[in-house]
C-alpha positions as CSV (number, residue, x, y, z in Angstrom):
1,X,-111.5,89.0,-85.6
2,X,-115.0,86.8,-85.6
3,X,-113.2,84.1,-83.7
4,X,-111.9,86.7,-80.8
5,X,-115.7,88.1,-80.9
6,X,-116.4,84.2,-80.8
7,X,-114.2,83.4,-77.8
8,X,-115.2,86.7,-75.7
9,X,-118.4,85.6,-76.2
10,X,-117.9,82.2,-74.7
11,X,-116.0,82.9,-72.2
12,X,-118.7,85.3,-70.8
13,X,-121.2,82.2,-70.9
14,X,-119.1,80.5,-68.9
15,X,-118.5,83.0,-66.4
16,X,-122.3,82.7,-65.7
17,X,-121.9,79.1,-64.9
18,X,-118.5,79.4,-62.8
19,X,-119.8,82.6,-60.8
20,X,-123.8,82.4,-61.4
21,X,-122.8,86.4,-62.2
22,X,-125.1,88.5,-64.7
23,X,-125.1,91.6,-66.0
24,X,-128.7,91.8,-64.6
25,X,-127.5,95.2,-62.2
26,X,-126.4,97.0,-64.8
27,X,-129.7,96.7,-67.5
28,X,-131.4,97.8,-64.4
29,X,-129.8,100.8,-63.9
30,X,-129.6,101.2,-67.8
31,X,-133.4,101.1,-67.2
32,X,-133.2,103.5,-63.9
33,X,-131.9,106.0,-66.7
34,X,-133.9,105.5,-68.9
35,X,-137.1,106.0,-66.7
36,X,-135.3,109.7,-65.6
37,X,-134.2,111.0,-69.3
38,X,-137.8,110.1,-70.0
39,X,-139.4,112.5,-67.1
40,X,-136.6,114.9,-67.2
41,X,-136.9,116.3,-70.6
42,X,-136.4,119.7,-71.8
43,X,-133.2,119.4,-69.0
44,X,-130.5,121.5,-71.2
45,X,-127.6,122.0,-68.4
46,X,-125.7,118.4,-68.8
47,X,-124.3,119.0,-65.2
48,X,-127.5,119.3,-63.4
49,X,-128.9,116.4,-64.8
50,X,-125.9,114.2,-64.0
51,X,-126.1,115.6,-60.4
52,X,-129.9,114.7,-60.2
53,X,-129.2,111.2,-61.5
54,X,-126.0,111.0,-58.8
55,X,-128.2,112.3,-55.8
56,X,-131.5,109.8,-56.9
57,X,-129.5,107.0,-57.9
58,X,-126.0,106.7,-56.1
């Protein structure tokens, strides 16, 4: 199993040098997230808040 994790892991180096593609847009909306669980808190109805975070950030 180490040398799958191993060979994931360097074929996902190498995708940055074939396609020069990160997974730079999704830490920042990790981080968008983040930001609005931090100011929305006390939000108990799970549904709202995914419908604020669709409306602000989709």
């Amino acid at each position: 199993m180490p040398q799958l994790f191993n060979l994931i892991h360097y074929l996902t180096i190498l995708n940055y040098f074939n396609n020069r593609s990160t997974n730079a847009s999704a830490e920042a909306f990790n981080a968008k997230i983040k930001s609005f669980r931090a100011s929305a808190r006390g939000v108990r109805d799970i549904n709202f808040f995914l419908f604020r975070l669709q409306k602000i950030y989709a």
